[in-house]
Steps between C-alpha positions, in 0.01 A plus 500: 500500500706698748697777311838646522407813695352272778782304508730847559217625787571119656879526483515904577652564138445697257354334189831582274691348764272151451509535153943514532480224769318249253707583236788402655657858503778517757662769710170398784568384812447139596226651765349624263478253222366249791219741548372505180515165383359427866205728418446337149471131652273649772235616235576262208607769278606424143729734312365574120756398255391808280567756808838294593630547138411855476707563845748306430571424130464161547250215484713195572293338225677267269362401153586158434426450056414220330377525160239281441622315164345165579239298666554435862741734606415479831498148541874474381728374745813722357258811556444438855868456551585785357223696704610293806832672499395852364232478842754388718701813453277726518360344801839502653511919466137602598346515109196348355462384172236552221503244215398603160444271226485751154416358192705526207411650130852648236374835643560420874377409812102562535356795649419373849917485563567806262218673802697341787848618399323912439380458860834477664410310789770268441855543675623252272417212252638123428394359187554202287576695168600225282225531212654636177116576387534842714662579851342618847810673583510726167670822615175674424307312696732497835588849478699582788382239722755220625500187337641173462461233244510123476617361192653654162262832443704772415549669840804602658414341842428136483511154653499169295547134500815398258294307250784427281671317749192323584435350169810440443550305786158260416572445157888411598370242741246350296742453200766355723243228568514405149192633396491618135130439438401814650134709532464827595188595680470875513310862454472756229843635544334883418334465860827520697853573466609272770325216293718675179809424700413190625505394092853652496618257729337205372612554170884600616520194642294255237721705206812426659390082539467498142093530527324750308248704769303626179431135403415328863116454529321758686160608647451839572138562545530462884420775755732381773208261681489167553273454249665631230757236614280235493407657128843523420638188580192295309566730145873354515476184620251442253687653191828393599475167722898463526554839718708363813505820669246819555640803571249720644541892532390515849434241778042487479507472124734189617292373775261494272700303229580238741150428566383483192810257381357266850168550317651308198685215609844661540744528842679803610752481448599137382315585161542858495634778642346788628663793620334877595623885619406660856543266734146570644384270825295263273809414330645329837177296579433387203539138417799467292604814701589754183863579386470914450666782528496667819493935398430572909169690443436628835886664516407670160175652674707587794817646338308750311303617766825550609634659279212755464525589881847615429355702201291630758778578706699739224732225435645357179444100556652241207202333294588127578534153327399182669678205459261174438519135583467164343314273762541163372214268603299167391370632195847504311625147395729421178303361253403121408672384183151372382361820419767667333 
């Protein structure tokens, strides 16, 4: 592998002035600059990330968290959003990205991460910090390096989807359909607090129809797959055969209620509704096409990354709120007098 002092000999350098050139140092000529990086494409050199930090201060490596608090992370559509946006960023402004995925215990993040964040190769980190079991973003942890968070950790930089207004809005719409016969299809609220305010808006909204949320039939043994919808929407049906309407706390967990309703003789949604939260691709193709919330994943990955290269940039940026929205589609009907 050619090495930097051959690439200063090539381009009649010295090595320090290389070293500047590739890390983007200015106050060198444009003659000069052409020189160099003509001389590294001539040999094939690569610059070591180690020796670039150590010159420069920087590595122009992101760390992109997810704590990995349930099967199949990384086949969840809403991850790969948010990552989609976070890349696209970074991308954008000459940084890579190195994804984590910590696990999670009440004393913290595991040692692999706790060794990642000592080595302080990152410039900056984005994580989804919305576990109330233990945070990745623990001022003890980050120290003094830049971050950004996703969701309702306690951090005073952050980024997250208005969940409130989310739920609100899909219980609003499927009680103004008539329904009152209502199932809830959700996850162990401890696991999330987006999921915990998801709740408050479901209940705001059943409380002030004259239903009481405490009292509507729930499942919520489900992990957030489809099969856990499929699970979901069978222990209900089966207990409580007069539901009109499943309310599922986000949009596989419905995808996977809707098939398993098929699977018994029902329609979607001229027997029941069923209604989900994210707005992921599936939820367009599928046949019904799902009514769900829309809480624009990919701009939550992208605004914080964002956000964390003005952090990076001495400034002061607002953590932001964004706005979600109902998309109504097939799976939403008013309910047949018969089964209520």
């Amino acid at each position: 592998m050619p090495t930097l002092a051959e690439v200063a000999e090539k381009a009649g350098v010295s090595i320090a002035t290389v070293s500047k050139v590739l890390s983007n140092t200015p106050y060198f000529t444009e003659e000069t600059r052409r020189k160099v990086m003509s001389a590294v494409e001539e040999l094939g050199y690569l610059p070591n990330l180690a020796a670039r930090a150590l010159s420069s201060g920087k590595t122009h490596l992101i760390g992109v968290v997810f704590p990995y608090v349930y099967e199949g992370i990384f086949t969840d559509p809403l991850v790969q959003y948010i990552l989609e946006g976070v890349e696209a960023e970074c991308n954008e402004r000459g940084y890579n990205i190195l994804l984590s995925t910590p696990r999670l215990n009440p004393d913290g993040p595991d040692e692999n991460y706790r060794r990642l964040l000592r080595s302080s190769y990152l410039d900056g980190i984005v994580a989804l910090d919305n576990v109330p079991l233990s945070s990745v973003l623990s001022p003890d942890l980050r120290k003094n390096t830049p971050a950004v968070a996703i969701g309702y950790g306690d951090h005073p930089n952050y980024v997250r989807s208005d969940d409130l207004q989310g739920s609100t809005a899909l219980m609003e719409h499927v009680i103004s359909l008539g329904h009152r016969r209502i199932g809830i299809l959700t996850v162990d609220e401890s696991l999330h607090y987006s999921i915990q305010m998801r709740h408050v808006g479901l209940d705001q909204v059943a409380e002030e129809a004259g239903l009481n949320y405490a009292h509507l039939p729930k499942y919520d043994r489900g992990d957030f797959s489809i099969a856990s919808g499929m699970q979901g929407a069978s222990a209900l049906l089966e207990q409580y055969d007069d539901l009109t309407a499943l309310v599922c706390i986000n949009d596989r967990m419905a995808l996977g209620a809707i098939q398993q309703v098929q699977k018994m003789g029902l329609k979607v949604p001229d027997d029941i509704t069923i209604v989900g939260y994210d707005d992921i691709l599936s939820a367009q193709l599928f046949s019904p096409a799902l009514t769900t919330i829309d809480q624009r994943a990919p701009e939550l990955g992208h605004r914080a990354a964002q956000m964390l290269f003005a952090l990076l940039n001495n400034e002061n940026p607002d953590s932001v709120v964004i706005p979600t929205q109902l998309r109504v589609r097939e799976s939403s009907a008013p309910p047949k007098v018969s089964r209520q």
